[in-house]
DONUPA-686746 format. One record per atom (N, C-alpha, C): residue in three letters; x, y, z. Coordinates in steps of 0.001 Angstrom, whole numbers, plus 500000, padded with zeros to 6 digits. Example, Ala and Ser with C-alpha at 12.3 -4.5 7.8 and 13.67 -1.06 7.14 Angstrom:
REM residues 2
ALA513190494310507800 ALA512300495500507800 ALA513200496700507800 SER512850497750507080 SER513670498940507140 SER512900500030507870 
//
This chain:
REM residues 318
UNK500849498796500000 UNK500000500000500000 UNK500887501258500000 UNK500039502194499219 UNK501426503629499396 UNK501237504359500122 UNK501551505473501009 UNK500968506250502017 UNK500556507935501421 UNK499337507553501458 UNK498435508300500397 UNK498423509786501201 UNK498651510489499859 UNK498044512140500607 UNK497160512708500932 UNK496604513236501752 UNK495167513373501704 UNK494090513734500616 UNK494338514891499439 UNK494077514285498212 UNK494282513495497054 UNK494580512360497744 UNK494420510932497071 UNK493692509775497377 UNK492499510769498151 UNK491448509600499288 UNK490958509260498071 UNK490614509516496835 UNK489632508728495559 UNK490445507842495049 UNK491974507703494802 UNK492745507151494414 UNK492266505845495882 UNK492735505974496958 UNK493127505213498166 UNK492002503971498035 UNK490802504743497811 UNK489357503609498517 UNK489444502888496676 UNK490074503173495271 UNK490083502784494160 UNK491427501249494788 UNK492208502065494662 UNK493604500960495190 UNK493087499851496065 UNK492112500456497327 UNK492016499438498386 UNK490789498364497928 UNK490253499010496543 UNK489209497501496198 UNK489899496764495777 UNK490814496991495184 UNK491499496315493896 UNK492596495359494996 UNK492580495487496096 UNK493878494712497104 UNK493073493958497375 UNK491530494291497801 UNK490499493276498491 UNK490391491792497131 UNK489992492788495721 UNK489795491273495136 UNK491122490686494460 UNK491913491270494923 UNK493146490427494589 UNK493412489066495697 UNK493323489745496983 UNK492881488725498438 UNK492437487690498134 UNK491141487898497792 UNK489995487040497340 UNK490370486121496158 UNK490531486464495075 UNK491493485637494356 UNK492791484713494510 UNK493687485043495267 UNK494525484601495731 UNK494149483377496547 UNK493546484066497495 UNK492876482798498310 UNK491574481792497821 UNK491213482187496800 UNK490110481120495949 UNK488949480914496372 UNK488812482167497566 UNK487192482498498061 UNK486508482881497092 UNK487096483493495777 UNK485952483667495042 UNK486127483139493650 UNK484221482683493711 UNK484019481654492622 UNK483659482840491442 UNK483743483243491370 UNK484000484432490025 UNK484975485004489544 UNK485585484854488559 UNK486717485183487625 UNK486741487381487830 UNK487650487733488325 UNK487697488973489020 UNK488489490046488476 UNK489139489161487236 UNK490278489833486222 UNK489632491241486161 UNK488718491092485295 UNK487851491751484489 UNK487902492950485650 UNK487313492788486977 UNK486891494192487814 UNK487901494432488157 UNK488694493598488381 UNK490483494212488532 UNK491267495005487596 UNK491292495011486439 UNK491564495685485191 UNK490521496950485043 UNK489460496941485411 UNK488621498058484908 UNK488897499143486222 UNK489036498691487288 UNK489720499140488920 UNK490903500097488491 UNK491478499688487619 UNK493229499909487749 UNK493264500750486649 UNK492320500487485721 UNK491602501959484628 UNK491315503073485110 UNK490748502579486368 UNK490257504141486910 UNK491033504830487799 UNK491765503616488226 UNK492939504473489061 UNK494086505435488533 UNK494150504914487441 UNK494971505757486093 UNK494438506991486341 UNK493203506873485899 UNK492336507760484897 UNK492251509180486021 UNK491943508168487155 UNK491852509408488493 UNK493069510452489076 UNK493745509142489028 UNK495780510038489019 UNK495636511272487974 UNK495656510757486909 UNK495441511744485623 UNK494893513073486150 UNK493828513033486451 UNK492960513965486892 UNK493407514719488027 UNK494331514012488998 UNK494151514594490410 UNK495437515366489993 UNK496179514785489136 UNK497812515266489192 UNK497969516204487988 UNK497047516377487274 UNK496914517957486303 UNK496696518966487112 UNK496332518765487771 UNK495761520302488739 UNK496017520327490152 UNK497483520257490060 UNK497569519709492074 UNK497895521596492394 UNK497387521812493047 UNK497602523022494021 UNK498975523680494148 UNK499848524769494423 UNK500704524792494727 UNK501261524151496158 UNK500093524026497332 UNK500028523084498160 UNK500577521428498043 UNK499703521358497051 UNK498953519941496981 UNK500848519250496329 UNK501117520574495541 UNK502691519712495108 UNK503556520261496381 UNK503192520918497361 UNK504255520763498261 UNK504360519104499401 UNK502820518944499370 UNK502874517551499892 UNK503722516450498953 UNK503452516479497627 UNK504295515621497336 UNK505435515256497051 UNK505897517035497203 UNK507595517109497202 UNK508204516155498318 UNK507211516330499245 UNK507792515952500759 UNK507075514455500984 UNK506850514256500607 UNK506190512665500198 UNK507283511642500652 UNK506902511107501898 UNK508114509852502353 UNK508970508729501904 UNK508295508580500360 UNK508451507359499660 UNK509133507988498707 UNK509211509406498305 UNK510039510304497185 UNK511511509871497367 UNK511815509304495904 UNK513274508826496143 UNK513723510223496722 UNK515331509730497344 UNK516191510497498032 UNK517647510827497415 UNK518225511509497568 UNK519982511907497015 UNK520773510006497148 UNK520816509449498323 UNK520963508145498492 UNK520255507111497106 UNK518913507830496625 UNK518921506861496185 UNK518818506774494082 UNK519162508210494272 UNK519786508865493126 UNK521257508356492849 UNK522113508115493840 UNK523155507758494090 UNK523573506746493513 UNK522624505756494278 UNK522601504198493946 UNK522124504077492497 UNK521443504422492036 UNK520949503711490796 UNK521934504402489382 UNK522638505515489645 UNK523307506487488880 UNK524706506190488727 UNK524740506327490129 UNK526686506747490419 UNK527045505385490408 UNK528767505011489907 UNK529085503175490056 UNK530351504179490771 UNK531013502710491976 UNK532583503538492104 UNK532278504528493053 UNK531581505035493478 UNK531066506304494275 UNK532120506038495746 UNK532383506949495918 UNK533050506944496578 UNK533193508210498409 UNK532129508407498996 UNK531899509629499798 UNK533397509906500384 UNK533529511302500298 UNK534637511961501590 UNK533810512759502444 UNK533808512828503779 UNK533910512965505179 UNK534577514509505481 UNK534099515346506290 UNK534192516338506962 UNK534595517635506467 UNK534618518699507570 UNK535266519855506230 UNK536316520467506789 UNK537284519395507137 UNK538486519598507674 UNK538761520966508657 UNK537742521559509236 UNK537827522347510224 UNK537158522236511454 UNK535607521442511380 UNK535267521065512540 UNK534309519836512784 UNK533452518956511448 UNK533085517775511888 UNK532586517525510820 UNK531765516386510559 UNK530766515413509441 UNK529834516001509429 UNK528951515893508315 UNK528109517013508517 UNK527038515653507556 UNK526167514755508380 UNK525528513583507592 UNK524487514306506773 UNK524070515483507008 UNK522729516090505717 UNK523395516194504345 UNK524499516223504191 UNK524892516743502810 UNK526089515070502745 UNK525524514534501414 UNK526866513434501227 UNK527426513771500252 UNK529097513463499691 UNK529865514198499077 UNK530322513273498366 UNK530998513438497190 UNK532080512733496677 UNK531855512505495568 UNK532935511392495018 UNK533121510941493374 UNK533089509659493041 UNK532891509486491669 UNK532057508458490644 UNK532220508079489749 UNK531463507622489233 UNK531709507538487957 UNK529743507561487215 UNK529586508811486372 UNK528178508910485880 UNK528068508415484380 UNK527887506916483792 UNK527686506860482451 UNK528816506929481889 UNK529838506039482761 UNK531626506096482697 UNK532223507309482838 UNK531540508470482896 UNK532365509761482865 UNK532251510174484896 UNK533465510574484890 UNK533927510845486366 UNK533234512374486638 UNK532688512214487963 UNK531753513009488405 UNK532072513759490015 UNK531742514671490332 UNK531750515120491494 UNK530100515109492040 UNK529921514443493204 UNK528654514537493235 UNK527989515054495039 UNK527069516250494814 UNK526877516335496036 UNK525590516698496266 UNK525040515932497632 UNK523249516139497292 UNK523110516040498797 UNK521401516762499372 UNK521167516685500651 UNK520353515389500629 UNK520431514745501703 UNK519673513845502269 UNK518740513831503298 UNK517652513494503235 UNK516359513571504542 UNK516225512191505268 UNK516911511636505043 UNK516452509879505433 UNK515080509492504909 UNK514864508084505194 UNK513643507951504978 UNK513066507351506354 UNK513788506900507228 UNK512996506602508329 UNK513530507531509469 UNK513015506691510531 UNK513322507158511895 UNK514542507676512251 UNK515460506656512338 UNK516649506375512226 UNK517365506918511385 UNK517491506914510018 UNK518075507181509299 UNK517553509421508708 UNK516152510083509118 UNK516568511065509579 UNK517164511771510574 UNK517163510981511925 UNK517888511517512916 UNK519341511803512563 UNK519771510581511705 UNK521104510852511230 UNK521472511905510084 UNK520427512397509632 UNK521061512965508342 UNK520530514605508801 UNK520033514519509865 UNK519402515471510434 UNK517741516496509265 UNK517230515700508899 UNK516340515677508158 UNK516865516472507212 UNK518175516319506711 UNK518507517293505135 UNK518686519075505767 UNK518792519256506730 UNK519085520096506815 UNK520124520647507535 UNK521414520844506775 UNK522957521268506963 UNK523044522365507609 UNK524528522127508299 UNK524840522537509455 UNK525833523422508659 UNK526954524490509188 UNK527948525043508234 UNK529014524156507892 UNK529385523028508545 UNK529982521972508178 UNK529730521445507335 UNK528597520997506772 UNK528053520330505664 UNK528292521091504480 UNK528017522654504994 UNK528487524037503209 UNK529982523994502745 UNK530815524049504283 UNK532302524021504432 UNK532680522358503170 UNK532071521283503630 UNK532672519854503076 UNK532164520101501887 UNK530832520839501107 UNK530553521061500178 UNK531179521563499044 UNK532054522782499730 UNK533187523751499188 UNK534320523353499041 UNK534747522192499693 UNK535450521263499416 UNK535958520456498643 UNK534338519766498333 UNK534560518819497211 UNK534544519739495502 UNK533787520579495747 UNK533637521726494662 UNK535288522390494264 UNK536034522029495375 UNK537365522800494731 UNK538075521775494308 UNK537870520474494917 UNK538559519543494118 UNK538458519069493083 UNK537317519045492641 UNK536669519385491063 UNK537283519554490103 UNK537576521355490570 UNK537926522037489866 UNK539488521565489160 UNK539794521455490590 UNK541794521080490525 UNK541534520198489264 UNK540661519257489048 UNK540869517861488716 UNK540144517876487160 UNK539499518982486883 UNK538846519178486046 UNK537752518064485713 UNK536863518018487094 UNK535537517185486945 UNK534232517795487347 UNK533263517771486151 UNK531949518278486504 UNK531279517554487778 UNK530510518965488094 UNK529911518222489579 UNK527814518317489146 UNK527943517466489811 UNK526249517018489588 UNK525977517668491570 UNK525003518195491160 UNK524304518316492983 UNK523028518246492955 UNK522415517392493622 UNK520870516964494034 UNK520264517696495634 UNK519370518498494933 UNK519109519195496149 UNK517730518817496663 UNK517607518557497851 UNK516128518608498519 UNK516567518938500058 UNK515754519869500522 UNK515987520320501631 UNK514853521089502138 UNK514723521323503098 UNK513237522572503887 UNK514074523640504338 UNK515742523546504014 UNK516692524418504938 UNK517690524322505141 UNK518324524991505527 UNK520075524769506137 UNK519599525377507750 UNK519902524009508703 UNK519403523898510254 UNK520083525637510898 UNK518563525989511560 UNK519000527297511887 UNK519371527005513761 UNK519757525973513832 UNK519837525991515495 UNK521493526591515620 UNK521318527018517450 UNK522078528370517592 UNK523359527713517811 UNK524150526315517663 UNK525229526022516977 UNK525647526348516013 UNK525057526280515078 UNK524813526363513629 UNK525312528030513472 UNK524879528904514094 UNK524739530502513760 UNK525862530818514302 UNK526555530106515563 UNK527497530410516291 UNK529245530239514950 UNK528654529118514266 UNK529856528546513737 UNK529656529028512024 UNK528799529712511859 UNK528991531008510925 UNK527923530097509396 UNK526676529829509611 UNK525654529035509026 UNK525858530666507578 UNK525361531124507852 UNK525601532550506201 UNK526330532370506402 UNK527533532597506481 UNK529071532791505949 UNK529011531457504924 UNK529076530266505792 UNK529233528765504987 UNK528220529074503947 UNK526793529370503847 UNK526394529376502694 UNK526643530198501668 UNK526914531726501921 UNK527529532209501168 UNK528811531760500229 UNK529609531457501222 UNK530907530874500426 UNK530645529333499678 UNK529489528789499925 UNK529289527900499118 UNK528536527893497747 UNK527755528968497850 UNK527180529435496454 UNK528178530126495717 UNK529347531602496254 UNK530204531665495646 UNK530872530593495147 UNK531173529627495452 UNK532322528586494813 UNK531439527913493440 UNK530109527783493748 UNK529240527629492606 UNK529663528346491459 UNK529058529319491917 UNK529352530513490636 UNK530955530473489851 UNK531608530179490763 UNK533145530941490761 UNK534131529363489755 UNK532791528188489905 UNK533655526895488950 UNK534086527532487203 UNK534958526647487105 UNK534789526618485825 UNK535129525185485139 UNK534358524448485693 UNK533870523486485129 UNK532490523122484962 UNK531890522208484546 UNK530503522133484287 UNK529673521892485843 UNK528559522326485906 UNK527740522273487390 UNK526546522060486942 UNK525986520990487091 UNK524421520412486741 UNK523647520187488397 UNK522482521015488477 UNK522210521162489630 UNK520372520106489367 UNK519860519186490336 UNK518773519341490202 UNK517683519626491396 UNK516855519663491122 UNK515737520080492469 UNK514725518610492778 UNK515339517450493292 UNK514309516458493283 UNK513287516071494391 UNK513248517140495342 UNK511976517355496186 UNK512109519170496392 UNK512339519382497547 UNK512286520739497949 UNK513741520993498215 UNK513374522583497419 UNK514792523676497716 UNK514104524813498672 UNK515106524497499213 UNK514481525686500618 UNK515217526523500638 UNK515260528108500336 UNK515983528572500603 UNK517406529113500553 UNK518189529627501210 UNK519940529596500802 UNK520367527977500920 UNK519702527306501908 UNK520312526053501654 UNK520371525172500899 UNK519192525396499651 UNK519418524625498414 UNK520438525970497373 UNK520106526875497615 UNK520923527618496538 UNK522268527825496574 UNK522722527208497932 UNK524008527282497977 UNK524558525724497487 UNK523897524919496723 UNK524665524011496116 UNK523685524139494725 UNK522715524951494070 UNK522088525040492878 UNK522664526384492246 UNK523633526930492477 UNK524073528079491693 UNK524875527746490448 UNK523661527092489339 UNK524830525883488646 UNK524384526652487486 UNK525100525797486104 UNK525060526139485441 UNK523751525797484708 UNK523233524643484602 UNK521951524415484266 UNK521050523559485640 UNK520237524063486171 UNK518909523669487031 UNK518164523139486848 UNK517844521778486929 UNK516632521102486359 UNK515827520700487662 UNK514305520668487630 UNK513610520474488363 UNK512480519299488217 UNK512397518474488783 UNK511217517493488927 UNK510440518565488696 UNK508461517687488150 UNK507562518390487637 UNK506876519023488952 UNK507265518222490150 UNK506175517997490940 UNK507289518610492705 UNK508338518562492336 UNK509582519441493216 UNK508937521053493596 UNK509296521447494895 UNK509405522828494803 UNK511070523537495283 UNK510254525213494880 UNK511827525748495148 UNK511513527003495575 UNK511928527708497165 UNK511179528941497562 UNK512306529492498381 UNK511869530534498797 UNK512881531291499690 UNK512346530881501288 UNK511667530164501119 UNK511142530138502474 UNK510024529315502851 UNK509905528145503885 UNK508824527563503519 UNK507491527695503889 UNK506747527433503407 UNK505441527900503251 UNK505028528174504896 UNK505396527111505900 UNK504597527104507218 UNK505257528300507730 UNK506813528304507644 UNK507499529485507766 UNK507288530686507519 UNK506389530993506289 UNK506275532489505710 UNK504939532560506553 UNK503863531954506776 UNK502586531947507274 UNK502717532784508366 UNK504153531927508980 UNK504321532017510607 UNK504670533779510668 UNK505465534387509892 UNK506150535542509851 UNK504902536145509024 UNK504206536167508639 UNK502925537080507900 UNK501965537352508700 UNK501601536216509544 UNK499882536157509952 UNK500578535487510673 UNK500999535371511642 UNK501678534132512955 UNK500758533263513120 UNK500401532464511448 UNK499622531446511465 UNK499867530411510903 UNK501027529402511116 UNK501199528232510427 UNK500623527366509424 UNK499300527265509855 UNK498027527047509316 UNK497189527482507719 UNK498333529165507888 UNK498177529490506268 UNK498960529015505248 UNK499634528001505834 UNK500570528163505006 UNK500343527511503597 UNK499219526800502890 UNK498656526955501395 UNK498346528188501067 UNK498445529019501743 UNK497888530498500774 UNK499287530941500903 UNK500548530909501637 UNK501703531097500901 UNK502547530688499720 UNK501678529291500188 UNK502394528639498651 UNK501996529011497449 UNK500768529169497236 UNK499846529494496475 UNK500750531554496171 UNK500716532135496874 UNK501350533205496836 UNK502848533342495909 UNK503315532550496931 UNK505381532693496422 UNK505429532052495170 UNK504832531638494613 UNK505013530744493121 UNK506283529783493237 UNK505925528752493700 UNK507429527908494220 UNK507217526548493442 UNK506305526550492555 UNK506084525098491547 UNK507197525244490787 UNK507771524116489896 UNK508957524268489108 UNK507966524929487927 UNK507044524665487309 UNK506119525756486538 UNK505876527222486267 UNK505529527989488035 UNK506069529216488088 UNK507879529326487862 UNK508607528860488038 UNK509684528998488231 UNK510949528739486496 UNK510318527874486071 UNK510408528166484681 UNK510458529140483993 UNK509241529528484326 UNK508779531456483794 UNK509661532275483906 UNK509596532049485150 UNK510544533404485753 UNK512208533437485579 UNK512754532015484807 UNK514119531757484965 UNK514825531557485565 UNK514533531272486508 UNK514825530471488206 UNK515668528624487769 UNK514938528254486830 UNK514786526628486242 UNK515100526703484946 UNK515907526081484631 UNK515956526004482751 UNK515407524296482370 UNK515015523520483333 UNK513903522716482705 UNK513140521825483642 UNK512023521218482883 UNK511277520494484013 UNK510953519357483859 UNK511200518443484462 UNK511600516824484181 UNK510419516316484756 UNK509704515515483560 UNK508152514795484323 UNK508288513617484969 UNK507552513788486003 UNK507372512649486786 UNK506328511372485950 UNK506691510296486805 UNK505623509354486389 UNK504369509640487265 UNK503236508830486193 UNK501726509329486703 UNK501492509026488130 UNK501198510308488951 UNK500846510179490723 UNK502020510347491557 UNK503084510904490464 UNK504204511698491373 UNK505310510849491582 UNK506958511180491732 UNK507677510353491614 UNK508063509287492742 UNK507133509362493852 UNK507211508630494887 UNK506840507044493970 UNK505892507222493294 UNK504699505657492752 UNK505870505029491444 UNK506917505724491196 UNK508114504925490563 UNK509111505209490236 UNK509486505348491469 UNK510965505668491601 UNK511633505466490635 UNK512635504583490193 UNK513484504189489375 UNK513182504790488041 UNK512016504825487319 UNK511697505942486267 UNK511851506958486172 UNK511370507773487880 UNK511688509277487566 UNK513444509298487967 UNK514259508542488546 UNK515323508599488548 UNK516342508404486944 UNK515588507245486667 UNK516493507668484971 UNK515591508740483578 UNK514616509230484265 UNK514337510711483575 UNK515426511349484117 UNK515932511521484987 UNK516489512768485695 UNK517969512302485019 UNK518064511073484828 UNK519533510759484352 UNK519915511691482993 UNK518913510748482651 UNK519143511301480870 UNK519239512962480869 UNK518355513683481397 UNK518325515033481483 UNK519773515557481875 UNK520465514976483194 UNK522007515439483762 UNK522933514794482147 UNK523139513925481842 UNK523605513441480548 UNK523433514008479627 UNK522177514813479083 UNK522353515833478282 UNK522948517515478416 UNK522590517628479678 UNK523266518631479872 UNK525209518858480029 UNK525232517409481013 UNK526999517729481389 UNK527298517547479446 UNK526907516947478424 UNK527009516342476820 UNK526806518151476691 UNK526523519056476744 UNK526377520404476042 UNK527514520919477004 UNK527361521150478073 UNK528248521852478463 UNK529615521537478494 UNK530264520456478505 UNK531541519873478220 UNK532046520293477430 UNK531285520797476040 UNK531863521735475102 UNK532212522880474941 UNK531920523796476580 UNK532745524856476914 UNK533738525441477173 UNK534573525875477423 UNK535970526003478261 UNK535416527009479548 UNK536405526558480751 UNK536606527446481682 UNK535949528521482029 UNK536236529444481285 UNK535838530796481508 UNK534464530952480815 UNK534211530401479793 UNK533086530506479335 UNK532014530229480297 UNK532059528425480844 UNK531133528354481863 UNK531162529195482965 UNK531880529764483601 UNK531658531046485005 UNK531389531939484254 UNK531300532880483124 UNK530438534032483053 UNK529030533715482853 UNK529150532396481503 UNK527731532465481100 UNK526886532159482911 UNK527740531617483709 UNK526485530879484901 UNK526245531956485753 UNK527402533160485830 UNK527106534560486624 UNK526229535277485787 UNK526370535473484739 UNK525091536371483994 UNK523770535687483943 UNK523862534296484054 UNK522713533623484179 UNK521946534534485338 UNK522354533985486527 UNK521959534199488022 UNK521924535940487611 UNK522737536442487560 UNK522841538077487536 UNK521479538482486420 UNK521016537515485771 UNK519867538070484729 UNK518175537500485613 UNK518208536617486479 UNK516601536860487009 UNK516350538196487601 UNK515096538192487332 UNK514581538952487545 UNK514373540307487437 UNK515262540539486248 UNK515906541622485417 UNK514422541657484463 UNK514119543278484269 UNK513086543359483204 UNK513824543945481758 UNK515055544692482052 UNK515141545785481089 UNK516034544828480133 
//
């Protein structure tokens, strides 16, 4: 069973007939051939996805950014990277488990790769501290980004995050500074930087590893300065609003397209990329493969202006 969003209760009670006469079949309680309502079941469950997932809310796609079953950087990792290889700390003060680091090999070509992680369980967010980096994690980030460079290897970064952790460790040991200097080093490569957005970018803490040269975004991903319960809280000190912020900030990869925030938007499979993983993971492949395939044909300097005038051109009218 999948763990349904709350608008997916028409989908849920469709799915949960179709488990009952599968039961029933299985076990040979029933003397009626069940194919038939099982197939016409699984028609409509299509048909209803279809429907529910043309018109999801700016809300409605923040639930499914954050969707528990939404593959993760781990598991982008696994199905992508061979040879992978993580390095550890940022040689000034500790490990930083929200952000994992290191090199690969992507489609035989050697890769720098760095992405946040949320865990998917109990356990495994406590450890990663639900994806949201500490200045240690920006510091090891900046790290692997300069070794890159030395080495002349494009870096891939997978971002999902709600944040870079604002607890008062974190502020003490210079949380802006680390992000700052980690988006500078973005900007400042000159090698290729393929950034994508495969749940939520929150903030400086996804933009300090998306200051790339090309941005690609899941259909169904968001990307904001702030998150929705967050802006509610600071508007109307009402958590509670927080669909009419979303709905407000335009944080769909859709609005964000527009505006040049995203230079593309990678479709999910039908009912969001939680319902098949491994598909929307080699959409997202092919997409990084075409891009590092264009940009490889740059030199140096070319890629750091065109990616500073990039960034230096949102939101520019004239």
């Amino acid at each position: 069973m999948h763990n349904y969003l709350d608008f997916e209760k028409p989908v849920a009670d469709l799915e949960g007939q179709i488990l009952e006469l599968k039961k029933l079949d299985a076990d040979g309680e029933n003397a009626v051939d069940v194919s038939d309502e099982i197939e016409r079941l699984e028609k409509r469950v299509q048909d209803a996805l279809a429907d529910l997932y043309k018109k999801l809310t700016p809300w409605q796609k923040t639930q499914v950014a954050r969707h528990a079953d939404r593959p993760h950087c781990v598991d982008y990792i696994a199905r992508l990277i061979t040879d992978f290889t993580p390095l550890a700390g940022d040689r000034k003060f500790a490990e930083d488990h929200a952000i994992i680091a290191g090199f690969g090999r992507f489609r035989g070509q050697s890769v720098a790769v760095i992405g946040q992680e949320k865990g998917s369980d109990t356990q495994t967010r406590l450890k990663h501290n639900f994806g949201m980096a500490r200045p240690e994690g920006y510091r090891k980030a900046v790290r692997i980004l300069e070794l890159a460079e030395r080495f002349a290897i494009p870096v891939v970064t997978l971002v999902d995050t709600s944040g870079a952790y604002p607890g008062i460790g974190a502020e003490e040991r210079g949380q802006a500074e680390a992000i700052a200097r980690s988006t500078e080093a973005c900007l400042n490569l000159e090698v290729p930087l393929v950034s994508v957005v495969i749940g939520e970018g929150g903030s400086g803490g996804a933009i300090a590893l998306a200051a790339a040269s090309r941005v690609l975004m899941l259909e169904h991903a968001i990307y904001s300065v702030i998150s929705p319960e967050a802006g509610a809280s600071i508007l109307w000190r009402d958590a509670a609003r927080a669909r009419d912020v979303a709905q407000a900030m335009k944080i769909t990869a859709q609005d964000l397209k527009g505006f040049g925030v995203v230079d593309e938007i990678l479709p999910e499979p039908m009912g969001g990329a939680h319902r098949q993983p491994e598909l929307a993971i080699d959409t997202a492949s092919d997409a990084v493969a075409a891009a590092l395939a264009e940009l490889g044909q740059r030199d140096g300097p070319t890629l750091k202006k065109e990616r500073r005038d990039k960034f230096l051109a949102i939101g520019r009218t004239l």
